[in-house]
N, C-alpha and C positions, 0 to 999 in steps of 0.2 A: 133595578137590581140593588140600587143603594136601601132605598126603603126597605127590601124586601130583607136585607141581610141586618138593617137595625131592628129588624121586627127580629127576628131569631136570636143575636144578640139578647134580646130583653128576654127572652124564652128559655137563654141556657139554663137559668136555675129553676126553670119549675120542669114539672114529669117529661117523661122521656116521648110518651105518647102524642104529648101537646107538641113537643117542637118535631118529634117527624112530620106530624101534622103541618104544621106551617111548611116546612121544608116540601111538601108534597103540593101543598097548597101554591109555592111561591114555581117549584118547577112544571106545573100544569099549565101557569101562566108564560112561562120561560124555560122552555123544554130543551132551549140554545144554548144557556149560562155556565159557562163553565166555572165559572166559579161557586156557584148553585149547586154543582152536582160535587165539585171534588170537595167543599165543605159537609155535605151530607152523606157520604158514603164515608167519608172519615170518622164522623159521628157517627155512623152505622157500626162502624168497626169497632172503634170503642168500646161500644154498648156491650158484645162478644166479648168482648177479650179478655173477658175470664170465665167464660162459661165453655162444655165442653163440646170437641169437635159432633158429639153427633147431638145437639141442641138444634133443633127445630130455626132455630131464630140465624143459626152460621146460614141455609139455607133461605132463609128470608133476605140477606145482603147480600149474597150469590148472585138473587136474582134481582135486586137491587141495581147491580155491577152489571146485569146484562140491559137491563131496561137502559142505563146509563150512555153503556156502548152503543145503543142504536145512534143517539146524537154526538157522542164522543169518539167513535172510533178513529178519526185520526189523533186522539190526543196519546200520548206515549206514557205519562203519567197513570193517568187510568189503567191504562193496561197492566202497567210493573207494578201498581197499586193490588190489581187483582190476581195477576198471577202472583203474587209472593200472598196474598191473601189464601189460593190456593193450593199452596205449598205447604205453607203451617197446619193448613186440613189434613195434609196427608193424601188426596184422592189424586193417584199417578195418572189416571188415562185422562179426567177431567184437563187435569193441569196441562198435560200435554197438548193435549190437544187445543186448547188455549193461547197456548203458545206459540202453536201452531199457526192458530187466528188471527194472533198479534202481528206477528212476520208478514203473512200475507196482506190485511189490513194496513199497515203503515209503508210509508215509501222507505224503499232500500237504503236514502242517507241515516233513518233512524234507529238502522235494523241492530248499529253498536251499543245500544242502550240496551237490547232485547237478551242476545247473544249471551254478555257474562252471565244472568240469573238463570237463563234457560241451561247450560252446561252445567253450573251450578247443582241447578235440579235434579240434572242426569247423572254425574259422579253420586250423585246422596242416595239413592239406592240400589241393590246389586241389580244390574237390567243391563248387564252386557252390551247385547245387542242392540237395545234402543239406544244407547250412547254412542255408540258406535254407528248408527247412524248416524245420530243427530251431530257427532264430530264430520261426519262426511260433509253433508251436508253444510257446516260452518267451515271449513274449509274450501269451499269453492268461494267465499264472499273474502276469507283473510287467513292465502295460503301460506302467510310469512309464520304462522302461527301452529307450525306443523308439529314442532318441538311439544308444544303441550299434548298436542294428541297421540305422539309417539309415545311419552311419560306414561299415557294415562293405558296407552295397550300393554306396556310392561308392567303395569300392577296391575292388569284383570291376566294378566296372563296368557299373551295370545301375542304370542312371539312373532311368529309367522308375517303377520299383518306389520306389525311392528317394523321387522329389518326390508319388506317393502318399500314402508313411508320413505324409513331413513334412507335407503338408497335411493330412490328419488330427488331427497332433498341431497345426497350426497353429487349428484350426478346435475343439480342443477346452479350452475355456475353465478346467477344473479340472485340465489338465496342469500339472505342473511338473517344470522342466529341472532335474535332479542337474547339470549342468554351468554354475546359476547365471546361463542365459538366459533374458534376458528374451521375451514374444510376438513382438513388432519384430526383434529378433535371428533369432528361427525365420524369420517370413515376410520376411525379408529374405536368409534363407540359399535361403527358396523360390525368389525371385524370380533371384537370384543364377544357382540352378543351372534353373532354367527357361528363364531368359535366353542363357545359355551354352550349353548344348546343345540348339538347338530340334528336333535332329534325332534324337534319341533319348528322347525326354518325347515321347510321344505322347498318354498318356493323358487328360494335363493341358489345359484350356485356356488357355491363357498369359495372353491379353488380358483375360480377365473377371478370371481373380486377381489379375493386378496392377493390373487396375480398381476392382476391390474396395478393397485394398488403398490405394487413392486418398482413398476414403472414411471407411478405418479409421484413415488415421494421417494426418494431415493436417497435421500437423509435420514428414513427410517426405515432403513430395509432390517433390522433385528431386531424391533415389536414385528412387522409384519409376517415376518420368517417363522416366529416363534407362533405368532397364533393359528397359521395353516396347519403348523406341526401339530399341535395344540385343537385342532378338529378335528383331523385324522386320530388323535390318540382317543378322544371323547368318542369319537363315530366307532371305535374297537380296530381300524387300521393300524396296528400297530407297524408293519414293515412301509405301508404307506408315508405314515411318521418319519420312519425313521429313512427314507430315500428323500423327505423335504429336509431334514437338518445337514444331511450331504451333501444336497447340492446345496444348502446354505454356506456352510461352513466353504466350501467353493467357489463359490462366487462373492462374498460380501468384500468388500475395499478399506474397511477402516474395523482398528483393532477395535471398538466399540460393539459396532454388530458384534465382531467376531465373538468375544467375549459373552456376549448377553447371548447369543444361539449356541453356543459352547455350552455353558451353565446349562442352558435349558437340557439342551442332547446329554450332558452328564446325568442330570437330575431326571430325567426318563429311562435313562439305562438300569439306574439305579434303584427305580420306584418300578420296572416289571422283574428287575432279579429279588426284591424284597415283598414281591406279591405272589411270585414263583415259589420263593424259600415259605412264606407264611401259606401258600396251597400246599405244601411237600408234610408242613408239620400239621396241617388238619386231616388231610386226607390219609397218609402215608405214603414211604416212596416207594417210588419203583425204579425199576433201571433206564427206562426212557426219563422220566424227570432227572437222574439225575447228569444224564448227557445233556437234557435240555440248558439245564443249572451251570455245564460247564462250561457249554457256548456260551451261552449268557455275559458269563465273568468273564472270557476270555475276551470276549469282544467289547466289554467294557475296558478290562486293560489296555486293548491295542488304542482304544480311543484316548486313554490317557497318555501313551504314551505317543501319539502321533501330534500331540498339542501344541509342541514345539515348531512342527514339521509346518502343522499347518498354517499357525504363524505367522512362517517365515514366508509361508504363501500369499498369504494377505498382505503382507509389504512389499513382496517385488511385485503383486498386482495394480500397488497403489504406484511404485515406482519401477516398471520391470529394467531401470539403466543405473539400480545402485549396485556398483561392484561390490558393498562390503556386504550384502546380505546374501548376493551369489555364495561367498565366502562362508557365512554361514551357514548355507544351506547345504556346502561339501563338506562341513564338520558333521551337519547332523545324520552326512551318511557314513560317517567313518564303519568301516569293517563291510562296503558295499560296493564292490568295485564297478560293479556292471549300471549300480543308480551314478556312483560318482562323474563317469565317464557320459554317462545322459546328460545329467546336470551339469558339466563343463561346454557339452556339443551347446545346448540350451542356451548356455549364456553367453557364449562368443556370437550367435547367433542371433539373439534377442539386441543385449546391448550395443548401443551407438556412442559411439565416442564422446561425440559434438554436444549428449546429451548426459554423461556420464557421470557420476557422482562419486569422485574414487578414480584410482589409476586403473583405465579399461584392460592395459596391457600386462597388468598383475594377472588378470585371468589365463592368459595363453602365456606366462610363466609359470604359474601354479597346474595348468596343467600339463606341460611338455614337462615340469621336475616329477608331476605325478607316474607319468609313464617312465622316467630314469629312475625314478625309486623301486618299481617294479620290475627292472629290467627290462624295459622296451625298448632301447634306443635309437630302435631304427624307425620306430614310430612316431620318434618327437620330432622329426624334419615335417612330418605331416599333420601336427600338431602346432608347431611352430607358424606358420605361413598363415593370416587369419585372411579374410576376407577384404572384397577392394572398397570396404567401405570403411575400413580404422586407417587413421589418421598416420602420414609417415613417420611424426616424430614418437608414434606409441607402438612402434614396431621392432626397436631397438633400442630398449631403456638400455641406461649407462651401467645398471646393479644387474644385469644379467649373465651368471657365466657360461650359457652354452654357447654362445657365440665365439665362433672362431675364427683368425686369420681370413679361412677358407671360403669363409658366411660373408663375412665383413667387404673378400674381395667381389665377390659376386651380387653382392647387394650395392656397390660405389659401380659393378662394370653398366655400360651404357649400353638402354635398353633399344633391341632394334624400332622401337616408336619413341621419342621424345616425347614428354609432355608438361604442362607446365606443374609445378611444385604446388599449388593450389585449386587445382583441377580436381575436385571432387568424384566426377565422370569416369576418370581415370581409373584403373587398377592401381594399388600400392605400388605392385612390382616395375611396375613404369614409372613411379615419381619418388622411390626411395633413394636411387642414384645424389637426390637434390636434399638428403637430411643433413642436416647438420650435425646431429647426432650420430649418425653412422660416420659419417670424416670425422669427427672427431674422437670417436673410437679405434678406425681405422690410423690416425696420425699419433696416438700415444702406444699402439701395439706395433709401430713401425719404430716409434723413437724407443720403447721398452728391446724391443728385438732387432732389429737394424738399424739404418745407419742415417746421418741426417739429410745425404744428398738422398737415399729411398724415400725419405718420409718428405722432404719437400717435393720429389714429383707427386708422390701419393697427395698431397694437400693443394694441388695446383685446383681441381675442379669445386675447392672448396669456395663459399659461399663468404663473400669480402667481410661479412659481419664480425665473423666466427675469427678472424686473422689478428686483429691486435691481439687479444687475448692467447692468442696462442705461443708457448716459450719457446721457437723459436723465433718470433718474430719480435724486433726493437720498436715496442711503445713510442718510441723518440721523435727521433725526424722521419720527414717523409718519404724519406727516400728508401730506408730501411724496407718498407711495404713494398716492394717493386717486387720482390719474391713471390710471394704469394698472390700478388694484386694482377702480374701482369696477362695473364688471360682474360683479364675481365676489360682490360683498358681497350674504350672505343678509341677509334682513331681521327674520326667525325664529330667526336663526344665535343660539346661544347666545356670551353676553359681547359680542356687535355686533364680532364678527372674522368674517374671510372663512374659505367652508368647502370651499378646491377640495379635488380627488380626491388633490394631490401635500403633501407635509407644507410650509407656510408657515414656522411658528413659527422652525427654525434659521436660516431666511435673519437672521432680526431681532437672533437671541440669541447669534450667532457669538462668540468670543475678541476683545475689544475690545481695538484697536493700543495702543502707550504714543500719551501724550499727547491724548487723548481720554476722555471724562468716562464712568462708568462705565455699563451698563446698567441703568436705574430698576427700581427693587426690583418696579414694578406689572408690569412685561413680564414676569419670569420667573413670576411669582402668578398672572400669565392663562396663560401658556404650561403652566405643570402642573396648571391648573385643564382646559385643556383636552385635555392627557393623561390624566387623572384619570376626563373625563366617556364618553370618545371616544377614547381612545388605551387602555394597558400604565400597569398600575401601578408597573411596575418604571423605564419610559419617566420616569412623574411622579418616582418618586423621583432618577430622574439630573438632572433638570431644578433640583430643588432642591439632591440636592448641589452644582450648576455655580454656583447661584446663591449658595450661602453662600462663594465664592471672590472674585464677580463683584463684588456690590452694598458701595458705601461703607462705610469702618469704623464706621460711628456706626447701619448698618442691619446688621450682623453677630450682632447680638444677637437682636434680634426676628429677620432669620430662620430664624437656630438654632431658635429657639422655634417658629417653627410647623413646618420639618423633623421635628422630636420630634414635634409633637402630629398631623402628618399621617401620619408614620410607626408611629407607636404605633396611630390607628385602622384602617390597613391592612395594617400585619402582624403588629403586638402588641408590646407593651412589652419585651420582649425585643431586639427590632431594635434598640431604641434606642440601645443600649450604645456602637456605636462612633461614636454620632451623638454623645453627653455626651463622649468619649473625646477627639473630635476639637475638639469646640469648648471645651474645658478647656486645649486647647494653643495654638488659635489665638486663642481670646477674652484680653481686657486681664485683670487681678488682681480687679479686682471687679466685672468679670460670669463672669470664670472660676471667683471664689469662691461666686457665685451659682449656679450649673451642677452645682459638687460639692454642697451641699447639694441639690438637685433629686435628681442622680443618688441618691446615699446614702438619700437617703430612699426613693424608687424601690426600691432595692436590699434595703432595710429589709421595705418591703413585700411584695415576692417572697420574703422567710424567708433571704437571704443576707445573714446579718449580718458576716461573715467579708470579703464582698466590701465592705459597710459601712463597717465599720471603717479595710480600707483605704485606701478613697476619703477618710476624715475623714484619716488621718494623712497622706496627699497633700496635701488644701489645707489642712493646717497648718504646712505650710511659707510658705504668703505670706500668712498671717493673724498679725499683732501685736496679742498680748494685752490690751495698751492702746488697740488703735484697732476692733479686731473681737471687740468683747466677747462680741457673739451667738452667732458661728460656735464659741468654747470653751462657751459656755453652752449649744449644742444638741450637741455631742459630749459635752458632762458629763450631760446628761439620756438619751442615748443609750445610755451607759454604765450608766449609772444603772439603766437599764429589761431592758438583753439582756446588760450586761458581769457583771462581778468584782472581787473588791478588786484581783486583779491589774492588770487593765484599765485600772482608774480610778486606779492607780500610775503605768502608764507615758504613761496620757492625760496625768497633771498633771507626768510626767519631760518629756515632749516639750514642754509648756507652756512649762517655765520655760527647757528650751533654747533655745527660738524666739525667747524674750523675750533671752535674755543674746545670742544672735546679733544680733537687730536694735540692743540696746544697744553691740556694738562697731562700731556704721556710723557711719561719722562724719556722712556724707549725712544719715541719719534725726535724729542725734543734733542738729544742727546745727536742723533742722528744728522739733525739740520743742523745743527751746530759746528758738529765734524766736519760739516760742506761748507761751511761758512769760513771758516780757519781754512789755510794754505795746507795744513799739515791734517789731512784726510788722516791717513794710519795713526794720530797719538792718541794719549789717552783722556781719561777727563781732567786730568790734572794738567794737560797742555793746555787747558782753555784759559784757566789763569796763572800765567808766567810771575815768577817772584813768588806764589802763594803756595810752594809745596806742602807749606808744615799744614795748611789746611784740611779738614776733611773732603774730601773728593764729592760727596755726598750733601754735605754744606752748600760746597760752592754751586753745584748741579740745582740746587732749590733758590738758590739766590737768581742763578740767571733765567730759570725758569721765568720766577718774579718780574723781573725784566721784561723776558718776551711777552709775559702777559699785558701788560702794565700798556705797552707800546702799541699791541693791536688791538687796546683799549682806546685808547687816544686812535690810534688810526679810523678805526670803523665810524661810518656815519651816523648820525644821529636815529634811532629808533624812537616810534611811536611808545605809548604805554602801554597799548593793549598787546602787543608784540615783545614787550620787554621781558624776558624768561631765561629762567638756569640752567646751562645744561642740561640738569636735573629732567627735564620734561621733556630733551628729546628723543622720538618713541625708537626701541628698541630696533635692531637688521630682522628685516620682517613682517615689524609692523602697520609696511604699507601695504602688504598683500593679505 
């Protein structure tokens, strides 16, 4: 082959004649050579290609290209060599069918090479039908590619065929669009071309898919709504039309739809009375157009003016439990007495309390004052009373004035079934006996109108919550409560406190005002005794935090202490931490110094001696050498048993700092001095006898001097690395 193509080589530049020659010469020898043949059909090509298609010589490399194919037919090259050679000819049945040859001929992996120039083909001249097959046909081999074929039926114009594909591909859940659309985009292009030409989609049912389509995408129910309307108007259904924007305008849930099917229904109303008017002025009138003409307007008005109405439809559909749109919707009947009274039944009915948006019980006020305004008022008793599902405390607002003595006593009298206050189950009329709000209505229309022994029996079945607050009962002490309380007091009750259904205790243990004496240490000890026995232990432990805020400085102490020891048996000594934490900062120096030793040792015994030690060098800052001999004495044994010589170094550095600190306080100094002299009660001026004319102030720096000076010379000798100023002993704190 190599010979054979440096011989041609040397040929390219003499006559055309001599190198087919060779070229015919070298593939007579080598009828195999693909390289033999697709360089000489090239050259073939060439030679053509400026000569015109019906030259004798196009038909000479035709057949060329078939001689070729007998050896070459699986090569794919050749083939898209010849059919595009074909093409530029111009001869449609040849090409095709060639094409044809190639597909069959080559194996199906090659057939994507075939495909784009064969379509190609078929779009390039008007041949409807054979493209149309020949898309059939390429779509069984690559259905993902349905999109083009759908394109190319909407520009020949063959609708029909068209909203077929797409519903197919609409309907097939594992397509996916090469042009990056989404399902809603396809079945909205359905709807689209469905919509628009009802008269060539025959195949399709219009109404059921874009019914369907109501149910699928329900995010878009007002494109959908609009373009069913929107086929029946094209198809000439006009009253068809206009029963789908009805029931749209009806059923849609968000003011969007509502809106965009709205618009549309206006803009139809208005586009057959402006085709009516423009048929009246070509044809001329007569007295039927002009009744037609009046319906027309007339039932465009009413839709204008129902816009409001129906609105207010579309929000109590998206919320049928908001009271203030109910409200709304009795304004838009005002001058309607027979809608008003529907729409009241409506909404006592519809609305649930539990779910209510707005006071429920405004409704069944707004409608028993609606009947007293009209003179009904034998009908607001049966107006009044709602159903056993509104809640007892919304059946007796406090701002309502039908309620009378008369209502108030029959609503507190005690129903032949008890039930309990919470009992959903239940009728109202069985559990309103237990509102707080009706006694409490009931006890201020007994103290307005009778007398106080009436209104305390009246308040006896009231509910222990409701009773501090109420003027006649003393806030104060406890015993004052005995009035109101003592129907509720068990007698079994543990600690001889009352045991209703609602929590008691915070009424008693609330934030006490300034100028008032604090809450006695035993209230809060019962109160988390009885979250303890009958409550949350976590409940107990909030109750004793409150209380080591609450109770007098002089009981701060002992309650800390039992905090710790309640807290430690129910959650474990570990809890305790920021209990010691916190009363180390709030407690005085010496129950705070009592606290650190607790904690420390605590700490000791959990194996945290780290944590230990820090707690010791914490309250060694407010413990004086001299006055809290213990607390150095039990950090030196501490030391002793878990430290180091290191340890017990900077235990007795810290020591002696403490000590030269408290010795430059003139306060402290002052103090030990006073103890020192026989005469405790004089002044500083009795420290030095004979020197009154002195400054008191003088003399007080002088002896200072002194004490210093001595428990200089006293103290032992320090190391150098230990030798330091006051200056650097670390701050109350910054052990921890």
């Amino acid at each position: 082959v190599k010979c054979w193509l440096r011989y041609v080589e040397a040929k390219q530049k003499g006559p055309r004649q001599g190198l087919n020659l060779v070229y015919e010469r070298a593939l007579k020898e080598l009828p195999g050579s693909y390289k033999l043949w697709y360089n000489y059909l090239k050259q073939r090509r060439k030679q053509v290609k400026h000569k015109c298609v019906s030259d004798p010589a196009y038909e000479e490399v035709n057949n060329c290209h078939e001689r070729a194919l007998v050896f070459m037919h699986k090569m794919p090259r050749i083939w898209l060599d010849y059919c595009q050679f074909l093409v530029e000819q111009g001869r449609v049945t040849r090409t095709r069918r060639t094409f044809d040859r190639a597909l069959r001929a080559l194996p199906i992996t090659q057939h994507h090479r075939v495909w784009p120039l064969y379509l190609q083909f078929v779009r390039r001249h008007p041949l409807p039908e054979t493209a149309v097959r020949v898309y059939r046909r390429y779509l069984k081999l690559s259905p993902e590619n349905a999109e083009e074929y759908i394109e190319y039926l909407r520009s020949i114009d063959r609708l029909d065929e068209a909203a077929v594909r797409l519903a197919v591909v609409v309907n097939d859940e594992r397509f996916v669009s090469k042009e990056g659309k989404s399902n809603y985009q396809l079945w909205h292009e359905l709807c689209d071309l469905i919509s628009q030409h009802p008269d060539k989609v025959k195949s399709l049912d219009a109404g059921a898919i874009i019914r369907g389509g109501l149910t699928r995408f329900t995010d878009q129910l007002g494109k959908l709504w609009c373009s069913l309307a929107d086929y029946y108007i094209r198809s000439g259904h006009f009253e068809k039309a206009r029963d789908v924007y009805e029931e749209a305008v009806q059923t849609v849930m968000t003011v969007r739809d509502f809106t965009q099917v709205f618009d549309s229904y206006a803009q139809f109303e208005e586009s057959v009375i402006a085709a009516k008017m423009e048929t009246v002025s070509e044809l001329g009138k007569e007295e039927e157009d002009d009744v037609e003409l009046e319906l027309r307007l007339a039932r465009f008005e009413q839709l204008i003016a129902r816009r409001p109405l129906l609105l207010n439809s579309v929000l109590l559909r998206q919320n049928p439990h908001n009271v203030h749109e109910w409200h709304k919707r009795v304004q838009l009947y005002q001058g309607r007495p027979g809608e008003i009274i529907n729409t009241y039944t409506e909404a006592v009915r519809t609305v649930d309390p539990f779910k209510a948006t707005g006071r429920p019980h405004g409704l069944w006020v707004a409608f028993a004052r609606f009947y007293e305004d009209n003179g009904q008022l034998e009908d607001v008793s049966g107006a009044r009373f709602p159903p056993h599902k509104v809640p007892p405390e919304s059946v007796a607002p406090p701002d309502c004035p039908l309620w009378g003595g008369e209502i108030l006593t029959k609503a507190t009298a005690l129903p032949a079934k008890r039930a309990e206050y919470f009992d959903s189950s239940e009728p109202v009329q069985n559990r309103v006996y237990k509102s707080l709000k009706v006694w409490s209505m009931l006890a201020d229309l007994e103290e307005s109108l009778g007398t106080f022994k009436v209104g305390s029996t009246r308040c006896r079945p009231h509910t222990p919550r409701g009773a501090p607050h109420h003027p006649w009962v003393s806030p104060g002490p406890l015993g004052s409560l005995t009035l109101l309380h003592a129907p509720w007091m068990a007698p079994s009750s543990p600690l001889g406190v009352p045991m209703p259904t609602e929590p008691l205790w915070p009424s008693w243990v609330l934030p006490v005002p300034l100028g008032c004496p604090p809450t006695p240490l035993a209230i809060y000890l019962l109160y988390a005794k009885l979250e303890e026995d009958f409550g949350l232990a976590r409940h107990a432990m909030a109750v004793y935090e409150r209380a080591t805020r609450a109770v007098l400085p002089a009981e701060q102490y002992d309650m800390f202490n039992i905090y710790i020891k309640r807290a430690a048996e129910i959650y474990g000594v570990t809890h305790t931490r920021p209990i010691y934490e916190k009363a180390i900062e709030v407690l005085a120096d010496e129950h705070a110094r009592e606290m650190c030793l607790r904690f420390a040792d605590m700490e000791c015994k959990l194996g945290e001696i780290d944590r230990a030690r820090a707690i010791y060098g914490y309250c060694s800052q407010i413990c004086d050498p001299r006055i809290t001999a213990t607390f150095w004495q039990t950090w030196k044994d501490f030391e002793i048993r878990h430290g180091n010589e290191d340890t017990i170094r900077e235990m007795l550095r810290i020591k002696r700092s403490v000590q030269a600190t408290y010795n430059t306080q003139v306060n402290f100094m002052a103090s030990q001095m006073l103890k020192v002299y026989s005469n405790a009660t004089g002044t500083v001026s009795d420290l030095a006898p004979g020197q009154s004319s002195l400054d008191d102030m003088k003399l007080l720096e002088q002896r200072a001097e002194q004490l210093a000076a001595e428990a200089q010379r006293d103290a032992p000798p320090r190391p150098k690395d230990h030798a330091r100023t006051p200056a650097h002993v670390a701050p109350r704190g910054a052990g921890t």
